[in-house]
Backbone as a ProteinNet text record, in pm:
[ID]
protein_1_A
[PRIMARY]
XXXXXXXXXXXXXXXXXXXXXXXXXXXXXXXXXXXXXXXXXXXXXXXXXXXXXXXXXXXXXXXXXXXXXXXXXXXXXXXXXXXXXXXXXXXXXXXXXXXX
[TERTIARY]
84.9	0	89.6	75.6	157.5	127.6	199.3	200.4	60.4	37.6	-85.1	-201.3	-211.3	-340.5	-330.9	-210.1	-205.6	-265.2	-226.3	-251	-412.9	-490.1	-623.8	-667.4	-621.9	-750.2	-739.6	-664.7	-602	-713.4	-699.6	-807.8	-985.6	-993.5	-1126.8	-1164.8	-1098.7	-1102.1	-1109.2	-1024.8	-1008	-1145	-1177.4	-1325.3	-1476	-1455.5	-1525.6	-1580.2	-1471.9	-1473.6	-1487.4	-1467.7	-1562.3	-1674	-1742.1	-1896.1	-1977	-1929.7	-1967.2	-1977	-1826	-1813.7	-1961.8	-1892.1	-2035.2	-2215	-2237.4	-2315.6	-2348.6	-2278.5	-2319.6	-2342.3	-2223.9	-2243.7	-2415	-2434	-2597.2	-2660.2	-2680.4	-2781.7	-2801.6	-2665.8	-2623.3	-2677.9	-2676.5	-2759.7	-2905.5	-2949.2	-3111.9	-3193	-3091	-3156.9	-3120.3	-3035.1	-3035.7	-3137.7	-3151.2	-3298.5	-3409.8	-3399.3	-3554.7	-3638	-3475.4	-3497.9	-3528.2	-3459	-3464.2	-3635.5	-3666.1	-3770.9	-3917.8	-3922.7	-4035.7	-3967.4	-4059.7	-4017.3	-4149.6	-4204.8	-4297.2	-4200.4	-4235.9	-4136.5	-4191.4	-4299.2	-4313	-4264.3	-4265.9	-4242.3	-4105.2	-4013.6	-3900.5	-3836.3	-3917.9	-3841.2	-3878.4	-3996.6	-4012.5	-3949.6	-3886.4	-3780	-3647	-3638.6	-3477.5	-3498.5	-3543.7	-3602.2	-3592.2	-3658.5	-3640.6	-3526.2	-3413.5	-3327.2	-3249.4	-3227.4	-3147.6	-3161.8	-3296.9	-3333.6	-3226.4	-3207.8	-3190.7	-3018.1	-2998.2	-2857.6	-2792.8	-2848.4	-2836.5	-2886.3	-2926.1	-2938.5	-3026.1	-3154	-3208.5	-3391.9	-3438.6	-3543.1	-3665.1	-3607.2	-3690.8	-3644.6	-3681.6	-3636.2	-3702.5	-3689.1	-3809	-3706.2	-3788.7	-3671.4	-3804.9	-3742.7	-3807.9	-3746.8	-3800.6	-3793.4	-3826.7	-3762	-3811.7	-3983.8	-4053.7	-4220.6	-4234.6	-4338.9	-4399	-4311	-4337.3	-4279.1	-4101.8	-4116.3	-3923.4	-3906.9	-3813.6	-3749.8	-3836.4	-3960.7	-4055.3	-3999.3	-4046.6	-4002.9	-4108.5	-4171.6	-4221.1	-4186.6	-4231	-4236.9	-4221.9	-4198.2	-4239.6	-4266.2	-4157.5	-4108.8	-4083.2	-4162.3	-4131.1	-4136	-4040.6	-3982.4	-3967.3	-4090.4	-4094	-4228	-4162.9	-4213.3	-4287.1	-4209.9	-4293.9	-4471.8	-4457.1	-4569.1	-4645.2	-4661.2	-4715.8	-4846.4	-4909.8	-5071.8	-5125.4	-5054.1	-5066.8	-5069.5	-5131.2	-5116.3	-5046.9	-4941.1	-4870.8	-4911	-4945.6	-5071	-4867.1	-4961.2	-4796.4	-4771.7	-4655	-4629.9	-4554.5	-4599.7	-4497.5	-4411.5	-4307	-4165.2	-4145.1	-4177.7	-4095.7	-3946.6	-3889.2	-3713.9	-3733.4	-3648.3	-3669.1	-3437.5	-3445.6	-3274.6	-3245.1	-3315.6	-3249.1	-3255.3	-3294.6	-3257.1	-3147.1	-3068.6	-2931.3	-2939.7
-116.8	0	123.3	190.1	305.9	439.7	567.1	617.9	714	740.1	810.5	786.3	623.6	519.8	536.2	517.3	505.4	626.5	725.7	861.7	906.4	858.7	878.3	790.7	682.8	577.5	662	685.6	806.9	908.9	943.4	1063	1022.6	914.9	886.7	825.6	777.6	698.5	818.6	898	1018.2	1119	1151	1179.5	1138.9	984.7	895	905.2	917.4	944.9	1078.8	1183.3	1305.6	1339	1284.8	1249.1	1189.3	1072.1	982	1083.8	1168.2	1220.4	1349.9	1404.8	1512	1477.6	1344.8	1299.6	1272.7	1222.5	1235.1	1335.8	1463.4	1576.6	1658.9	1633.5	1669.2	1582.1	1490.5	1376.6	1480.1	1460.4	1516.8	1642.9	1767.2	1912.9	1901.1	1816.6	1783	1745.9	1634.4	1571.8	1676.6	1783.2	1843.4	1936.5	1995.5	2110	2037.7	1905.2	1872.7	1856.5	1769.3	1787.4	1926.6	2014.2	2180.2	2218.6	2227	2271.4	2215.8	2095.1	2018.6	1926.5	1900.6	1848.8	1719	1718.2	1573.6	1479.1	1420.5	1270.6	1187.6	1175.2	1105	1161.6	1257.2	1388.3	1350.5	1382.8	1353.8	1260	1096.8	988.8	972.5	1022.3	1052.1	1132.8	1209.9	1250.2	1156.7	1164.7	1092.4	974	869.8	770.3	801.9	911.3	945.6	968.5	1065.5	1123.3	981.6	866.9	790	743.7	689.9	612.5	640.5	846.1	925.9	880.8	872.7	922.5	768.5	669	533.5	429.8	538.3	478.8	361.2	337.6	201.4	212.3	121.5	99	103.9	132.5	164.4	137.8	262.2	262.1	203.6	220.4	201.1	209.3	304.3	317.6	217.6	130.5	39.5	88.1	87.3	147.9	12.1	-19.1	-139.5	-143.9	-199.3	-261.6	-264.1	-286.9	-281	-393.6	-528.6	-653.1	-693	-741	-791.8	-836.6	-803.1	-858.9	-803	-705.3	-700.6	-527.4	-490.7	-383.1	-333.6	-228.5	-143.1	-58.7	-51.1	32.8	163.9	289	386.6	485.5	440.7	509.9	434	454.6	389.9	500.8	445.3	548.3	435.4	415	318.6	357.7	464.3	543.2	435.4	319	250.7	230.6	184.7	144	279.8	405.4	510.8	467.6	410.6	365.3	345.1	249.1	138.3	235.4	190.6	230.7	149.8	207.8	140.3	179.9	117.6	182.2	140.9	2.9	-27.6	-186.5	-197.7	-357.5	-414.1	-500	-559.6	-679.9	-658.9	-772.8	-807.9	-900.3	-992.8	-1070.3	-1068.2	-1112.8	-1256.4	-1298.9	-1504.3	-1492.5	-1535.9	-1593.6	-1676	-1758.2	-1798.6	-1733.6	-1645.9	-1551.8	-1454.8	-1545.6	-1386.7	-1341.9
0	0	0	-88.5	-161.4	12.4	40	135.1	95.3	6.3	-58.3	44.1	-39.7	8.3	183.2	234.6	399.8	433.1	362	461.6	405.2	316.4	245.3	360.7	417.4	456.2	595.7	645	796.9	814.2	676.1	709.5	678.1	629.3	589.3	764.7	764.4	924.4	1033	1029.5	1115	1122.1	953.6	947.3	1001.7	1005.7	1065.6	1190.5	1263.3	1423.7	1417.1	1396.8	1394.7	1390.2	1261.4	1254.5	1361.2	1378.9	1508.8	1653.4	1638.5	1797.1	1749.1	1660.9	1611.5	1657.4	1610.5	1626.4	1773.3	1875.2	1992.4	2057.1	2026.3	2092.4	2057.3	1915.9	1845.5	1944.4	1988.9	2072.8	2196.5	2288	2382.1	2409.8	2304.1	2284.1	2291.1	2228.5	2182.3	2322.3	2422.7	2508.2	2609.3	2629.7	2693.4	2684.6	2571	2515.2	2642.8	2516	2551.9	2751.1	2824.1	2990.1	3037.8	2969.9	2987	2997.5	2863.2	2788.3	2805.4	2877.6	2947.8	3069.7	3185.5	3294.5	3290.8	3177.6	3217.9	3147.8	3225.9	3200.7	3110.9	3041.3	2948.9	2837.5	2808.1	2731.3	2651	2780.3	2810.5	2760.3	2795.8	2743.5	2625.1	2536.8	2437.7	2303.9	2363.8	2286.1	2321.3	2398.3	2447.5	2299.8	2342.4	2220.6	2117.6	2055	1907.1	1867.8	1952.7	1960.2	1909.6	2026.7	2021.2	1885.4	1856.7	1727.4	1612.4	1590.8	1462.6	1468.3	1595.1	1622.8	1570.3	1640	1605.1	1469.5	1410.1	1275.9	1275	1338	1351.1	1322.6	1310.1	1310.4	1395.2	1557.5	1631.9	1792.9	1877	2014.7	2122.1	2232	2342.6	2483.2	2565	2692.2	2817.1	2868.3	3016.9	3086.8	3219.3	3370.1	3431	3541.5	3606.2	3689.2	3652.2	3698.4	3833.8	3899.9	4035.9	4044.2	3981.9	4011.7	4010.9	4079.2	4092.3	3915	3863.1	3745.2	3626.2	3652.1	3534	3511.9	3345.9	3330.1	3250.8	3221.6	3180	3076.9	2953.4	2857.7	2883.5	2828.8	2904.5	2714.5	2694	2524.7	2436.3	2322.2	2217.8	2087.3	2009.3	1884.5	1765.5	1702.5	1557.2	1504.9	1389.4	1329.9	1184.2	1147.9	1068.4	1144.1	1287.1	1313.8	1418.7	1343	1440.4	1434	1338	1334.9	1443.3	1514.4	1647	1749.6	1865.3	1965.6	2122.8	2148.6	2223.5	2395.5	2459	2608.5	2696.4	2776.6	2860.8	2862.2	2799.2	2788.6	2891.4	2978.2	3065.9	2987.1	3063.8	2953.9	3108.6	3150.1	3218.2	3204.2	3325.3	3345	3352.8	3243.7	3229.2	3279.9	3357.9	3366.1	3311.7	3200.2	3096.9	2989.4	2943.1	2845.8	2836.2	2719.4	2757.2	2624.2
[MASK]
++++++++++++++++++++++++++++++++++++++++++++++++++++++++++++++++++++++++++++++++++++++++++++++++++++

């Protein structure tokens, strides 16, 4: 690999991690706005979620809080914009210790 190619892939790579760091610090600003700018907590994890979704490049979020019950967790936020039709109320996900 010619010194050209070394020092092109350096900076494509170097660019890389900029974007990425860019990209968190944008998350980081947004979720700060948004705790700022409203104090209801559904609100709240509602953006947080979306936020993560955009930042993470994925198909869909959801933040759980742990349930009344030992090991059970609670929905609180969900961010999957394919399925906005639906209506999502509160799903309990129960803790299985054989599931890893």
């Amino acid at each position: 690999m010619s010194a050209d190619a070394i020092n092109s892939l350096a900076r494509t790579q170097a660019n890389e991690r900029l974007k990425q760091q860019n990209d968190r610090l944008q998350l980081l600003l947004k979720l700060t706005n948004s705790i700022t700018a409203n104090l209801e907590l559904k609100k709240v994890l509602r953006e947080i979620a979306a936020n993560i979704r955009q930042v993470m490049r994925c198909d869909a979020t959801n933040i759980s809080l742990p349930g009344p019950e030992p090991g059970s967790f609670r929905i609180f936020a969900l961010d999957f914009p394919a399925m906005m039709s639906r209506i999502f109320i509160s799903v309990r996900v129960a803790h299985d210790d054989d599931f890893v």
